[in-house]
C-alpha positions as CSV (number, residue, x, y, z in Angstrom):
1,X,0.0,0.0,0.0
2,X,2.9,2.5,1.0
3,X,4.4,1.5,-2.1
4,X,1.9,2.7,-4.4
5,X,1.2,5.7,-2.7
6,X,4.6,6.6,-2.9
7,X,5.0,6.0,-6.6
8,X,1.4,7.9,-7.5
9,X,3.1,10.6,-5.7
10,X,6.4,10.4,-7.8
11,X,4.1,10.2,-10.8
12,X,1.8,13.4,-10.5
13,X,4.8,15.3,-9.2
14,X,6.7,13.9,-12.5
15,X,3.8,15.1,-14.9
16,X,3.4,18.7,-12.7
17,X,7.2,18.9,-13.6
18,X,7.3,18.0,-17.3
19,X,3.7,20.2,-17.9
20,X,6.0,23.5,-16.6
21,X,8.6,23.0,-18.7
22,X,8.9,25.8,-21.5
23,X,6.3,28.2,-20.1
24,X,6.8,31.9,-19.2
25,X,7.1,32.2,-16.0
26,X,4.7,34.0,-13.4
27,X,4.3,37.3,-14.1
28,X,6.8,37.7,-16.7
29,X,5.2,38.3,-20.2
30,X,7.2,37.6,-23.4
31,X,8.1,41.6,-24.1
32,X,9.3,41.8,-21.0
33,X,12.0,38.8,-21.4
34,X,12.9,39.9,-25.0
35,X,13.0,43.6,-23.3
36,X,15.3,41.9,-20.9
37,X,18.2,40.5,-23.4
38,X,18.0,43.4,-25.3
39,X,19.0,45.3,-22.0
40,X,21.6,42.8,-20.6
41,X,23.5,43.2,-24.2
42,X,23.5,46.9,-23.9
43,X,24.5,46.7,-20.3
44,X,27.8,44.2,-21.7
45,X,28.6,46.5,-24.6
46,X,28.7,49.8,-22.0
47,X,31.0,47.6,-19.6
48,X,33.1,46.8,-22.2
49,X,32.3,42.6,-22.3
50,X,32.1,42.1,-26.0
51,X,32.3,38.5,-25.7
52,X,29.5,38.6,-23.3
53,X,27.6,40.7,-25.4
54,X,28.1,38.5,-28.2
55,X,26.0,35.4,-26.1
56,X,23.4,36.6,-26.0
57,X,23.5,37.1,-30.0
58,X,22.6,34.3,-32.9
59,X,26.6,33.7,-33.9
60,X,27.6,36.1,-37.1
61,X,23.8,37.8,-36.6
62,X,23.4,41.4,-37.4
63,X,23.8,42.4,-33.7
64,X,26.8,39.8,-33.4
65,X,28.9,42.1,-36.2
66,X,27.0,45.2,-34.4
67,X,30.0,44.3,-31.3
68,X,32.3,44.9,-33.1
69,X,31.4,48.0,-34.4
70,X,30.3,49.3,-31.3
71,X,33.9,48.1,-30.0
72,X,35.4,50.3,-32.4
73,X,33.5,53.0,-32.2
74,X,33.9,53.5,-28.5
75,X,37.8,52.6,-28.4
76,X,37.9,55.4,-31.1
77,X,36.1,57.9,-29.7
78,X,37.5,57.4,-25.7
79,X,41.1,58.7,-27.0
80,X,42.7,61.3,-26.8
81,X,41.1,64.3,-23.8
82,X,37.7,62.9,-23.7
83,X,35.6,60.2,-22.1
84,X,33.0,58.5,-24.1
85,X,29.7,57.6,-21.9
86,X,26.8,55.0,-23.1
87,X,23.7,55.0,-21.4
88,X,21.3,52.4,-20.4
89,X,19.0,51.2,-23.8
90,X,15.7,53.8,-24.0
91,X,12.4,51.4,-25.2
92,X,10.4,54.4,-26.8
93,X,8.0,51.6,-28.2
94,X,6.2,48.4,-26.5
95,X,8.0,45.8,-27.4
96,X,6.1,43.9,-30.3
97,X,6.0,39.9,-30.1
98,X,4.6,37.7,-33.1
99,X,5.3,34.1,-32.8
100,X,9.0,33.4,-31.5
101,X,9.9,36.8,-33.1
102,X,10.1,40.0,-31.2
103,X,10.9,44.0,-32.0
104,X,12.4,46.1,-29.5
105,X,12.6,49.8,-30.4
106,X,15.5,51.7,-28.4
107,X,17.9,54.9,-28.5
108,X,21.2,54.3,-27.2
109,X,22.6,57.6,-25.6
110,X,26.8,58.2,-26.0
111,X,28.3,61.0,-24.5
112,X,31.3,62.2,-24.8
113,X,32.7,64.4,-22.0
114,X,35.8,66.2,-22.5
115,X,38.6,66.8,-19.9
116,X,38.6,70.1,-17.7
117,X,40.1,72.6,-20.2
118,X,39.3,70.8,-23.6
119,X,36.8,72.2,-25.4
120,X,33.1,71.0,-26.2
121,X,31.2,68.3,-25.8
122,X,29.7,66.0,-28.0
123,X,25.8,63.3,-28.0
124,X,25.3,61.0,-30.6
125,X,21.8,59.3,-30.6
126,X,21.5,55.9,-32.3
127,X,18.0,54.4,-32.9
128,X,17.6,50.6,-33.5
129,X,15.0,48.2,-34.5
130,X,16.3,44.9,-32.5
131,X,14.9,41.6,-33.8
132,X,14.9,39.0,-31.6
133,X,13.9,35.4,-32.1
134,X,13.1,33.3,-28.7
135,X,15.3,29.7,-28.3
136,X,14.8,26.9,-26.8
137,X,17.7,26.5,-24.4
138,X,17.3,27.9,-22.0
139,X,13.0,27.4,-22.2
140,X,11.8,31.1,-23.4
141,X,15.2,32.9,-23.5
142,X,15.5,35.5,-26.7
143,X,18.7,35.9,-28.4
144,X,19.2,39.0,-30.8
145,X,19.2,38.4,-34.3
């Protein structure tokens, strides 16, 4: 009698277990995760981890190559008597999800701030329509295209 108590235990808890797997969890809606890689690649790319940056990226994807620019482009511009500053990613849309594909719209925000007694000072605003397509591995993760 114990004995089959035990396994219809094992069992339901088995089938709650595998009926969990792959679903968004509580309270957590699919913008909100794509939102979410979108902002922890920004947040590698302004404390210079490129190589973190590029996981969470599909391999030789748009915003794979994108690291490399963005590499360059701050190397270039922290030279010399200024500082170059990248701010946190701006959504100025909702985050559209159709299928496994997603669209966050965000400005990116780099200043750069000159040394006392250098002269000017200098924003550039970048706007970007980041695709995103949700994997797999790990259940409901999105990766930017």
């Amino acid at each position: 009698m114990k004995r089959k108590v035990l396994l219809s235990f094992l069992v339901i808890l088995l089938i709650l277990a595998l009926t969990g797997c792959g679903m968004v969890p509580p309270n957590d809606s699919l913008e909100s995760m794509a939102e979410e890689s979108v902002y922890h690649y920004w947040q590698a790319i302004i404390n210079r981890q490129y190589e973190l940056a590029k996981f969470y990226c599909i391999p030789d994807g748009v915003w794979d190559n994108k690291v490399d620019e963005w590499e360059e482009y701050i190397n270039i511009n922290s030279q010399g008597e200024a500082s170059l500053m990248i701010y946190e990613p701006y959504f100025y849309k909702p985050t559209e999800v159709i299928g496994d594909n997603a669209v966050s719209y965000i400005w990116i925000f780099a200043h750069k701030i000159p040394f006392p007694g250098s002269s000017g000072e200098e924003v550039d605003t970048f706007e970007y329509e980041v695709e995103l397509i949700k994997q797999n591995y790990p259940p409901g993760e999105f990766m930017l295209k």
